[in-house]
N, C-alpha and C positions, 0 to 999 in steps of 0.2 A: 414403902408399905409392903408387908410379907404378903407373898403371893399367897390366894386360898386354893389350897388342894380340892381337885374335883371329888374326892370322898366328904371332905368335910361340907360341900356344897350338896353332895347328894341329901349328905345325915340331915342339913339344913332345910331341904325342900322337898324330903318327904311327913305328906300329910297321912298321921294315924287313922282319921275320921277315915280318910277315903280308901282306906286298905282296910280298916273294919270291917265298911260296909260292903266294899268287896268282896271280902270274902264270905260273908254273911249273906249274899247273894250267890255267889257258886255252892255255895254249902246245899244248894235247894236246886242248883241245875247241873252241873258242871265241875264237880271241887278241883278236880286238876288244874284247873285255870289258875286257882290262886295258890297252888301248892307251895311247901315252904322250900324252897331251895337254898337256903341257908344255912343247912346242918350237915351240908358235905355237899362235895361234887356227885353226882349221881344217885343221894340218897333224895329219899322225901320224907316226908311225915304220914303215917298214917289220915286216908281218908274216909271218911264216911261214905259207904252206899248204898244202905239199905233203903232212906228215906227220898231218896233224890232222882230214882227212876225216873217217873213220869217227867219232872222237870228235863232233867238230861235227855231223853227221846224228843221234848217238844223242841229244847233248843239246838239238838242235831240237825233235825228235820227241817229247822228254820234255815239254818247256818247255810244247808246244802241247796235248802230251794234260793236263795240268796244270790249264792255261789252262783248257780247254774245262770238264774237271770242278769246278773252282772257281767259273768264270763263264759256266754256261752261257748259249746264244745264248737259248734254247726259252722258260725259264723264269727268274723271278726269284731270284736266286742268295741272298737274303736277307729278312726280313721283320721288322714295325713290330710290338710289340706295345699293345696298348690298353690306359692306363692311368684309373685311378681319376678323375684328374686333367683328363685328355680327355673322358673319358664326360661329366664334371660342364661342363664346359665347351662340350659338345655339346647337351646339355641348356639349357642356359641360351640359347644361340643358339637353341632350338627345335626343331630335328633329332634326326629319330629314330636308335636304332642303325646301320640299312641306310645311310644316308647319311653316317655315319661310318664304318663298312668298305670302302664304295666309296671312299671319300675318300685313306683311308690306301693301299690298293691302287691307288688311279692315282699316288700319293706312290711307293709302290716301284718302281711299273713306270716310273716316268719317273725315277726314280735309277739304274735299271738301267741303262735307256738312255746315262743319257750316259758311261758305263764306254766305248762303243763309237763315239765321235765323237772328232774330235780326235786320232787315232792314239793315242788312251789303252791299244785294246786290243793294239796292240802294244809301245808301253811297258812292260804288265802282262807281256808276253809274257820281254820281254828281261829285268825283273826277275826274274824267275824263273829266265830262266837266269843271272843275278847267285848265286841263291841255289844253285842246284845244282851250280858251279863253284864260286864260293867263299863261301858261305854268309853272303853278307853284300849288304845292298842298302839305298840309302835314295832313298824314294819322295815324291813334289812334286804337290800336287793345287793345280792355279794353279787359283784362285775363280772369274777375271775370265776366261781362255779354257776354263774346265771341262777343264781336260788334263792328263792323271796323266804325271809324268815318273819315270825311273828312272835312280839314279847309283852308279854303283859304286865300290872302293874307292879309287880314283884320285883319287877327288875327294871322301873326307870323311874322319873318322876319327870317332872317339865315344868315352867315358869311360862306363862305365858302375859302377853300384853291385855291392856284393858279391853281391843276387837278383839280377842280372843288369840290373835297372832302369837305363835311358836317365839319367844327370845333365847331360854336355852333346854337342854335337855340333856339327861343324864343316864347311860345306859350302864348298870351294873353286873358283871360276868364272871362267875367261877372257874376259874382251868388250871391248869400248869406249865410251871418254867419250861418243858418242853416244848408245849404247844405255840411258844411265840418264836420270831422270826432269828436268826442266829443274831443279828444284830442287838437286837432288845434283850436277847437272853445275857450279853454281854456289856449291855448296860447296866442287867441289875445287877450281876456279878459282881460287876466293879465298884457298885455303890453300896453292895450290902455282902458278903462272898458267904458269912455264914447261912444268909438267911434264906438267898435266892442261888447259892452252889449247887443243892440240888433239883436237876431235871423231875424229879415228881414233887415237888414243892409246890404247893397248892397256893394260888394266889389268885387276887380279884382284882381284876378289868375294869376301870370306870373307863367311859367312851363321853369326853365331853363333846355334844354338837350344841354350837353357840350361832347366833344369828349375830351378824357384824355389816354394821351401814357402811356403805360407801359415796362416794363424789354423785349428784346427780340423785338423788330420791330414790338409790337401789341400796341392794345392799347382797351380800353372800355369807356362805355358809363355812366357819372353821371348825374342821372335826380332829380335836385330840384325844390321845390315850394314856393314862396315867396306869401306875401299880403304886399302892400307898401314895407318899409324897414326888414317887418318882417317875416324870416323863417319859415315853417310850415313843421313837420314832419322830418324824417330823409334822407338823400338823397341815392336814389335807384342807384344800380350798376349795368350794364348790359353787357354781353357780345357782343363783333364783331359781326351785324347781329343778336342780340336779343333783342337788345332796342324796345318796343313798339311803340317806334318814329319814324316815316319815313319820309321824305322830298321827294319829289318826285319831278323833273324839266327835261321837253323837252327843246330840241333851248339851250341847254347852251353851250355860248362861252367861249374859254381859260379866265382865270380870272374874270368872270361875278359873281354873288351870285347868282342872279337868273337865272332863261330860261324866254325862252318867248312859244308864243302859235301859233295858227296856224292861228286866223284872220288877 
């Protein structure tokens, strides 16, 4: 059976209704949210401001106070618990308790941190208001620059199970032959020389993340990268809860794919 390219899965699993109503909903708070980036790498379309003040102040002002009480600046927004496993482990290196709690406490405090480098915190900011306009966001925590990105529905779609569970998900991306790795540039080279020859050759990124069962009632995360029909690089493996991919949806009902938002 011919394999289905991750574009033709995107074209297949995105819903018209819920990008309507999308944007029919930023149009009143936020139009940037759903802007068209589809009509070039760094262009947009023309948006409306006149009418959409008041909306856009309220869901600033929410996004920020949000922001603030999920991630405060003061304090660490989360904590490491101590397990069986560490202690014995701590013990065997020779250290006492204290210097396993201090350990773990500079561990949080310096994960805290970098939440606030890298314009992460206002990524965090803008997903947020992804979710309160249309209740849907998916989030990018690049390893190598430590910087949380935030995409909205313009550029992914998702399938999810009947608990509402993530099975795949499709991230859509504009760039060029340059921007990819030497290795990928000379793949598509070689599969296509007229079309991907040159370095400002504008091309789209599908990023398939798929959920995949494993032995034992778990299961992990395979993240590949297409350009049209053609694969680029190898495909990354990630653990339950360690994929750099996160989907994030308010308002989701039994069997829905997406949530909805709060206007």
């Amino acid at each position: 059976m011919a394999r289905v390219t991750a574009k033709a899965l995107y074209n297949k699993l995105q819903d018209t209704n819920v990008l309507h109503n999308a944007k029919a909903y930023s149009k009143w708070t936020n139009a940037n949210l759903m802007a068209d980036y589809d009509v070039g790498v760094g262009k947009l379309n023309p948006v409306e401001r006149d009418f959409q003040s008041m909306g856009a102040l309220l869901t600033n002002s929410l996004a920020s106070k949000m922001a603030q009480i999920l991630f405060p600046i003061q304090q660490p927004f989360f904590s490491l618990d101590i397990s069986t496993e560490l202690e014995e482990l701590n013990r065997q290196a020779g250290k006492g308790p204290e210097e396993l709690k201090s350990l773990v406490s500079n561990a949080v405090r310096d994960a805290c941190k970098t939440l606030y480098k890298n314009e992460s915190y206002a990524n965090i900011i803008t997903a947020i208001k992804h979710l309160v306009v249309t209740g849907n966001v998916l989030l990018y925590r690049d390893a190598e620059s430590r910087k949380t990105l935030a995409y909205g529905l313009r550029q992914y779609v998702i399938r999810r199970g009947g608990n509402g569970a993530v099975l795949l998900c499709i991230h859509k991306e504009k760039t060029y032959v340059e921007a990819l790795t030497w290795e990928d540039q000379q793949t598509l080279k070689a599969a296509n020389p007229a079309k991907y020859g040159r370095p400002e050759q504008e091309i789209t990124i599908y990023t398939k993340i798929q959920r995949k069962a494993t032995p034992g009632r778990t299961f992990k995360w395979v993240v590949s990268y297409e350009v049209d029909e053609f694969e680029l690089a190898e495909a990354q493996e990630y653990p339950d809860k360690l994929c750099p991919w996160c989907p994030i949806a308010i308002n989701l009902n039994p069997g829905s794919h997406y949530g909805e938002g709060l206007v």
